[in-house]
C-alpha positions as CSV (number, residue, x, y, z in Angstrom):
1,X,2.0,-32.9,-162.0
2,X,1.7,-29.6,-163.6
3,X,3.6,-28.4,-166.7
4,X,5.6,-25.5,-164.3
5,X,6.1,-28.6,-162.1
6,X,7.4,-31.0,-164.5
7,X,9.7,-27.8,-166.1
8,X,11.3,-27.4,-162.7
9,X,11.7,-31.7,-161.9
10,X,13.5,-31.2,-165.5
11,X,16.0,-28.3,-164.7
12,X,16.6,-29.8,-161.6
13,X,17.5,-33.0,-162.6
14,X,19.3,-31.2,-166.1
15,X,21.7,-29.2,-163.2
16,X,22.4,-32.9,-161.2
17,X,23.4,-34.6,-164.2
18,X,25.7,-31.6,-165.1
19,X,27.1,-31.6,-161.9
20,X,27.2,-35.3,-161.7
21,X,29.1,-35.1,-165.5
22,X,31.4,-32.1,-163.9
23,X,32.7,-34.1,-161.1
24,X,34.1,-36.6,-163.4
25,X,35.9,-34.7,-165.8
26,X,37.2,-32.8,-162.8
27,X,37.9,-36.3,-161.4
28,X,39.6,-37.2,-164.7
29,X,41.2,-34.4,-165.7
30,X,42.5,-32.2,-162.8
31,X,46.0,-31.5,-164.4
32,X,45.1,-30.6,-168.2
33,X,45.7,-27.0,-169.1
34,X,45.2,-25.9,-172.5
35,X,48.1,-23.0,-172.1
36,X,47.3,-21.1,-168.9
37,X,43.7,-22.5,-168.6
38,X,43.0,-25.4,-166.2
39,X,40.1,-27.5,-167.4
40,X,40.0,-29.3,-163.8
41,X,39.7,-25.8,-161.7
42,X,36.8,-24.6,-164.4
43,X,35.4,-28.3,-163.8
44,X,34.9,-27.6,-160.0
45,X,33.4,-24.5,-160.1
46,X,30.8,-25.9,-162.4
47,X,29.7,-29.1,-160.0
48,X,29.6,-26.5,-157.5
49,X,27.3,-23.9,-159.7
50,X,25.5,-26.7,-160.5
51,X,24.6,-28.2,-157.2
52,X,23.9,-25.0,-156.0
53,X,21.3,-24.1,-158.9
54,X,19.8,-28.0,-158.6
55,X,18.8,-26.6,-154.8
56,X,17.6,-23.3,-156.4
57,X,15.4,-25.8,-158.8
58,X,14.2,-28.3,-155.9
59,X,13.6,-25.5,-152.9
60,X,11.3,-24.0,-156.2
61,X,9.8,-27.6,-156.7
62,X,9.4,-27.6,-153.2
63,X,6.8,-24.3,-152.9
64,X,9.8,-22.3,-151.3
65,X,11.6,-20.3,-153.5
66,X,15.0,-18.9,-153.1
67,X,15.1,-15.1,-153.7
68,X,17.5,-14.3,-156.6
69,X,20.6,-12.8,-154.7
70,X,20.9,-16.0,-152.8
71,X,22.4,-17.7,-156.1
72,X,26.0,-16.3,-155.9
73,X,26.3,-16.7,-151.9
74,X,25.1,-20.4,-151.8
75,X,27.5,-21.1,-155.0
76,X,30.4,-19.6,-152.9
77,X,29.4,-21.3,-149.4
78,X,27.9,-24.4,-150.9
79,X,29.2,-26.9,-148.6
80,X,27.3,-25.1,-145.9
81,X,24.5,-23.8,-147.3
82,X,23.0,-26.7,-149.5
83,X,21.9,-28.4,-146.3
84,X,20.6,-25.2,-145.6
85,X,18.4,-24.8,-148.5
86,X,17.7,-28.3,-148.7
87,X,16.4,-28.0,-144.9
88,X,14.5,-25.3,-145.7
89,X,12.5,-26.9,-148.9
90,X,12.5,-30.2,-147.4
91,X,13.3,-30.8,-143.7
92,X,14.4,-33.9,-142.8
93,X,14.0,-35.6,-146.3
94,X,15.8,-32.7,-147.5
95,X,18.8,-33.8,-145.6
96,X,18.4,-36.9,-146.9
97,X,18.7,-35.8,-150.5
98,X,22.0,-34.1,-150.0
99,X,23.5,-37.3,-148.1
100,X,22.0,-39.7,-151.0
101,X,23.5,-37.5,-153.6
102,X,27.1,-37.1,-151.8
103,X,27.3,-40.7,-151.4
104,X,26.5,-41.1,-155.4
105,X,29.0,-38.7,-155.8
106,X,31.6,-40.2,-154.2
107,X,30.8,-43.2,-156.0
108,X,31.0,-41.6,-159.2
109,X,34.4,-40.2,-158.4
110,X,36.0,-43.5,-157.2
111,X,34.8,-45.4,-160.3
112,X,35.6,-43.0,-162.5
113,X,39.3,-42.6,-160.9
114,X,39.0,-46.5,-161.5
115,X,38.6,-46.4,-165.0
116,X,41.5,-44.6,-165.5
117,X,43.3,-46.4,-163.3
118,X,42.5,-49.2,-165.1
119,X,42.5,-47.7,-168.8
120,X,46.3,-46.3,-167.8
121,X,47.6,-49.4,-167.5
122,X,46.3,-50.9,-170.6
123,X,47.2,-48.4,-172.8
């Protein structure tokens, strides 16, 4: 693997884990405000930039580069247009990689709303 390689298999997997992290402070905190500022609404907007910018990373991974101006578009259509980009970079298997990383989020967010359930009652 080359170094430019390995720097984009690292950003890429840097952007899932913050999305992955994101997701469950969203998940966790979706009613804090700190005055008029909702942690949970800032939350999702970051596990969306940050799936978005993980396809960026892979479709550049991939040999197929998404042009600049895409960014904002895909962040604000994501739930269309990550299987999009993921076809494009990947076909099929691209597919694959956005059902194998919704399922592992849904996971995430039911055992995270778990552990609170379960941390609420005990304390």
């Amino acid at each position: 693997m080359s170094a430019a390689a390995r720097y984009l298999w690292h950003q890429r997997l840097a952007w899932l884990l913050m999305a992955y992290v994101s997701a469950i402070g969203f998940t966790i905190a979706p009613e804090s405000a700190f005055g008029g500022f909702n942690i949970g609404h800032c939350l999702g907007w970051l596990m969306v930039c940050a799936f978005a910018m993980a396809c960026v990373k892979d479709s550049a991974l991939c040999g197929r580069p998404i042009p600049f101006a895409w960014r904002a578009p895909i962040a604000g259509t994501w739930p269309v247009s990550v299987p999009i980009v993921e076809w494009r970079a990947r076909r099929w298997w691209g597919l694959a990689w956005v059902a194998l990383h919704a399922f592992l989020m849904l996971v995430v967010v039911i055992v995270a709303n778990l552990c609170v359930f379960v941390l609420s009652e005990f304390l």
